[in-house]
C-alpha angles and dihedrals in degrees: 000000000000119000123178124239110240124224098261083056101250123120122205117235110230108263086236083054097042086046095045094054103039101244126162129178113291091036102146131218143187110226115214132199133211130155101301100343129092120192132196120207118189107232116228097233082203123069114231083191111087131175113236107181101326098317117093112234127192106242102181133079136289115246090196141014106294096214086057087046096042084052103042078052100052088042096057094043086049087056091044095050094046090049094057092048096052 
């Protein structure tokens, strides 16, 4: 999908992709910049991180199963690990 950018500098995001995503007016992103790319990340205005009594706990919801996540994650450190050491 191709868009122009217009002489003030804003481009407009497609109404499918604004629906699909679930974006009103106020929705706020981080740009960021690389080469020739530009991204735009939409900010979670709420924090999932939370103090309880001096340790910081995720309050929010899990997108996936977290023993498959725990596990993807120790995999890939565990690859990363044995790459270094060879």
């Amino acid at each position: 999908m191709e868009i122009a950018l217009d002489k003030l500098g804003r481009i407009l995001i497609p109404q499918k992709v604004r629906n699909d995503l679930g974006l009103k007016p106020g929705t706020i992103f981080r740009i960021e910049e690389s080469d020739q790319e530009i991204c735009l990340k939409l900010v979670d205005k709420e924090s999932h991180i939370v103090d309880k009594d001096g340790v910081l706990v995720f309050s929010g919801s899990l997108s996936e199963d977290i023993t498959r996540a725990v596990e993807s994650h120790r995999q890939t450190r565990l690859r990363k690990i044995t790459a270094w050491e060879s």
